[in-house]
VMD Tcl script that draws the C-alpha trace (Angstrom):
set ca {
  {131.29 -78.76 152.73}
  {129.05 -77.26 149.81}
  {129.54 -73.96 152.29}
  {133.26 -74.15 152.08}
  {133.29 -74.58 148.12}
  {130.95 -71.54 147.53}
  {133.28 -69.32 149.97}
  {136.17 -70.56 148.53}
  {134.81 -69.88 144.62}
  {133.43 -67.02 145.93}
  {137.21 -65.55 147.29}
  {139.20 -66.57 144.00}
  {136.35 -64.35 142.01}
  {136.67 -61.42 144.93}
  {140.86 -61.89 144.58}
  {140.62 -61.82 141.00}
  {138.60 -58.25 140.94}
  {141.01 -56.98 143.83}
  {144.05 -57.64 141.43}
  {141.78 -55.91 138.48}
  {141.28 -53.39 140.97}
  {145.24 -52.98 141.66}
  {146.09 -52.75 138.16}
  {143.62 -50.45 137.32}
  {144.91 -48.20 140.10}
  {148.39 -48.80 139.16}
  {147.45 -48.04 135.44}
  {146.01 -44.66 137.11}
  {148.58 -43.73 139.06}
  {151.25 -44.43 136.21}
  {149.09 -42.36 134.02}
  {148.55 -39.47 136.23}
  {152.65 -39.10 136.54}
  {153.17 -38.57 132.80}
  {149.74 -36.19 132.42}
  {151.40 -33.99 135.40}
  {154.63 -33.74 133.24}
  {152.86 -32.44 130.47}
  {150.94 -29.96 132.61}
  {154.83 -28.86 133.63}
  {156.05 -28.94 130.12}
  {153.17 -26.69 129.12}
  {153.28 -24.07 131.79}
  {157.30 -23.79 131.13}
  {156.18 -23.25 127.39}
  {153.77 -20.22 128.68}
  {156.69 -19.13 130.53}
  {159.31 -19.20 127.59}
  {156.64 -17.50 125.22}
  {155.84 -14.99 127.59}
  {159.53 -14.18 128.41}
  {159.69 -13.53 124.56}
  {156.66 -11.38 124.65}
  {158.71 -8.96 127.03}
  {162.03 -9.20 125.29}
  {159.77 -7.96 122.17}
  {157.75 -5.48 124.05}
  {160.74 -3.62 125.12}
  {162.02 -3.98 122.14}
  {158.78 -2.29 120.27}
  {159.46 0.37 122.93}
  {163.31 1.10 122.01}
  {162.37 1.10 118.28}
  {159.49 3.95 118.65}
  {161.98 6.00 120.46}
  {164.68 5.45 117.55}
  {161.56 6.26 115.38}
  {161.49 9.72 117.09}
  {164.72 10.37 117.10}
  {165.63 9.24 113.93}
  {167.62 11.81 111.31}
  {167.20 10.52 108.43}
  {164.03 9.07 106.23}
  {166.28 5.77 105.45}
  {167.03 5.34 109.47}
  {162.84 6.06 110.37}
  {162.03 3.27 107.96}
  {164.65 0.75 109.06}
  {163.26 1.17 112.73}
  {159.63 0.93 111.62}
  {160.69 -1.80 109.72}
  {162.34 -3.41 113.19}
  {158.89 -2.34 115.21}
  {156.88 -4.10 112.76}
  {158.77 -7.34 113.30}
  {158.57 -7.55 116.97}
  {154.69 -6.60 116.91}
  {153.92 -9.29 114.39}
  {156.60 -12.02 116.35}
  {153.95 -10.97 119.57}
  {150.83 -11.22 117.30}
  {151.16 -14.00 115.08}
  {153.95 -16.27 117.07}
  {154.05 -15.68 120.92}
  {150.46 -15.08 121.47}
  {149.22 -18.14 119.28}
  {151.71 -20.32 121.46}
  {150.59 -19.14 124.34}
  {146.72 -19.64 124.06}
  {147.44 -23.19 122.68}
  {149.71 -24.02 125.74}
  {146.73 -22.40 127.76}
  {144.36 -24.80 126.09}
  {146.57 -27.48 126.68}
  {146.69 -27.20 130.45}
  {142.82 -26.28 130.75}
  {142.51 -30.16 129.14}
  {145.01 -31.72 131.13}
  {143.97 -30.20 134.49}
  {140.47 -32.06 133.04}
  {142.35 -35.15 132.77}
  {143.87 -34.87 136.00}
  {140.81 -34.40 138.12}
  {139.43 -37.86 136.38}
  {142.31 -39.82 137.00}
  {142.46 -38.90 140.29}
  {138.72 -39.69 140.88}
  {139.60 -42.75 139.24}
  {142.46 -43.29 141.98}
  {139.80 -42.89 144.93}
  {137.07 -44.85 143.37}
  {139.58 -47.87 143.17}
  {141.09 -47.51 146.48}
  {137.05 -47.61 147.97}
  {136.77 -50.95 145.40}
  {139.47 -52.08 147.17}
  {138.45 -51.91 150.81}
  {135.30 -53.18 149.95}
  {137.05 -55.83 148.78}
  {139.25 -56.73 151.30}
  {136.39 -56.27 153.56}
  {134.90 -59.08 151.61}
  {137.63 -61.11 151.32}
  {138.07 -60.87 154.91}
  {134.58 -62.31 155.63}
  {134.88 -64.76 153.13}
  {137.84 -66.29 154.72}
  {137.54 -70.12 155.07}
}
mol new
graphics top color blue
foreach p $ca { graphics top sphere $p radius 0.5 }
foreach p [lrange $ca 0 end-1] q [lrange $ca 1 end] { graphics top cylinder $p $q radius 0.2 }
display resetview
């Protein structure tokens, strides 16, 4: 009889850490699902900047051309003016963004690979577990 009670204590604790066990997991799981979005939302924001980087690179290109072939002082300046903006949009804008998203996604990657350990260290809590609660089994 004493047998039976210690078994049977003994299952509601090992029930008890399988549900911590489950949650935790769940928790995980639910976790890793919005960190994945944000690795998504980052590397569209790479993409986006570096779309912009092109659209000014060509740009910079088709203003040192007009920069040759300009006629007039007045017309040289304006396009110099023009190349100046798209270097500095690159430089001080575009670039910036696109380190910072870089960061970003060098972090979460971080994140990802723990959660995921996480996952697989719970799911082995669990079978050992179960295994328990198995052999505990009045």
């Amino acid at each position: 009889m004493e047998n039976n009670k210690d078994k049977s204590e003994r299952l509601k604790y090992l029930e008890e850490e399988k549900q911590k066990q489950n949650k935790r997991k769940s928790l995980y799981v639910q976790q890793l699902e919005e960190i994945r979005k944000l690795l998504e939302a980052n590397e569209k924001e790479i993409e986006y900047n570096e779309g912009w980087t092109k659209f000014h690179e060509n740009s910079i290109e088709k203003h040192k051309k007009q920069i040759q072939d300009a006629k007039t002082l007045d017309e040289k300046q304006e396009q110099e003016k023009k190349l100046q903006f798209h270097i500095e949009q690159i430089e001080n804008h575009h670039k910036k963004y696109i380190e910072f998203h870089k960061k970003e996604i060098e972090f979460i990657k971080k994140e990802i690979q723990l959660f995921e350990e996480g996952i697989k260290k719970c799911e082995e809590q669990l079978e050992f577990l179960n295994k328990k609660i198995e052999e505990n089994k009045i």
